[in-house]
N, C-alpha and C positions, 0 to 999 in steps of 0.2 A: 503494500500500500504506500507506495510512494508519493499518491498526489494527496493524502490524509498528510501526508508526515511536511512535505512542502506548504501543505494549505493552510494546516497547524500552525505553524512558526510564521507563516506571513500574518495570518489572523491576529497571534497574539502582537508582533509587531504593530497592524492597525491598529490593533485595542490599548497599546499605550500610546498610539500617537492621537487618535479620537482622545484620550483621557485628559492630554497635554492639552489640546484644545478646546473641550470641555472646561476643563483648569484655567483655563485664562477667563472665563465670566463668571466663575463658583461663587465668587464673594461678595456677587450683586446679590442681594437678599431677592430681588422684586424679579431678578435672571427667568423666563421662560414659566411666570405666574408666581415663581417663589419657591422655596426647596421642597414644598410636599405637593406642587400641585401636578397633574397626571401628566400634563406633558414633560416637565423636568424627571419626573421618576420614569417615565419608560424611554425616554433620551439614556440616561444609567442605565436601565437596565439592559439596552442594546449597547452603550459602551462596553461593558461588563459580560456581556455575551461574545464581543469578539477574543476576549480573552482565553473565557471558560471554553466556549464550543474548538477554539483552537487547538486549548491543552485538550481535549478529549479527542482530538482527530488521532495528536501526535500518540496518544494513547492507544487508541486504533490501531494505528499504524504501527506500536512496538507489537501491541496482540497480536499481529493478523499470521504472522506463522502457527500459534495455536490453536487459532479458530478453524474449526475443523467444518468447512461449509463445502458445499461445490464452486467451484471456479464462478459461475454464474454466481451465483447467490451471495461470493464473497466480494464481487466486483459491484453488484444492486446494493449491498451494505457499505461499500463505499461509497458509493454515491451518494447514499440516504446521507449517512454523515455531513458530507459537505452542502449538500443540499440544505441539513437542516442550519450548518453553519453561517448561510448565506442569507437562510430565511430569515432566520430569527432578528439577528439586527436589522433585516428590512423590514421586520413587519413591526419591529419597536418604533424607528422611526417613521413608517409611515402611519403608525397609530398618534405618535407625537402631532402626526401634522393634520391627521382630519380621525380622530376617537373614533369614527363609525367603523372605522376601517380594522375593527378589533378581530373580527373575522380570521383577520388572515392569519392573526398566531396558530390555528388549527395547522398549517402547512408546515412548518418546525416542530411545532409538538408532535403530530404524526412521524414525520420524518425520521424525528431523535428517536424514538419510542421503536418505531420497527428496527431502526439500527444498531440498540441498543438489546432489543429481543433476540433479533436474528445474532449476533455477538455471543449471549449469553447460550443459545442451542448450540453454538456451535464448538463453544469451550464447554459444554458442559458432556460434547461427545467426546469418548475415548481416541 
């Protein structure tokens, strides 16, 4: 799983450079409604997702010799992974930008969720 392990480490890279720039307006109190209002918390929470979903790529990607899947279904579980890597901050901020659009988190969360199933069957075969 080479493009987990690449797309890992570039994610986490965005996710401190998102943070750095995030970090330059933190200490407006009134910044994007104020520090608890919904667009500033799911702004975080998709900073904060390029980080996490990245370390879980590269985690993937140290698993994937153990994960005992078919070639198909271990190449679908990477995708899933990246897939939901990509989702998730998009659908943070595009919930930051118009709320209705809360829908879309379903697309990452599915994603993570079969990639993380499909993972645990396949370590869990001998």
């Amino acid at each position: 799983m080479p493009a987990n392990e690449f797309f890992g480490w570039a994610w986490v890279l965005v996710g401190f450079v998102s943070g750095m720039l995030l970090g330059l307006r933190f200490q407006e109190d009134d910044w994007m409604g104020g520090y608890g209002s919904l667009r500033r918390r799911v702004v975080r929470l998709g900073h904060i997702s390029f980080v996490g979903l990245g370390i879980l790529n590269v985690l993937f990607a140290l698993s994937g010799p153990r994960v005992h899947l078919s070639p198909a279904s271990l190449a679908a579980t990477s995708v899933l992974f990246i897939l939901g890597g990509i989702a998730m901050p998009a659908s943070c901020f595009l919930m930051a930008w118009r709320p209705a659009l809360k829908p879309v988190f379903a697309v990452p969360v599915l994603a993570l969720t079969a990639a993380a199933a499909f993972t645990i069957s396949g370590l869990a075969r001998p």
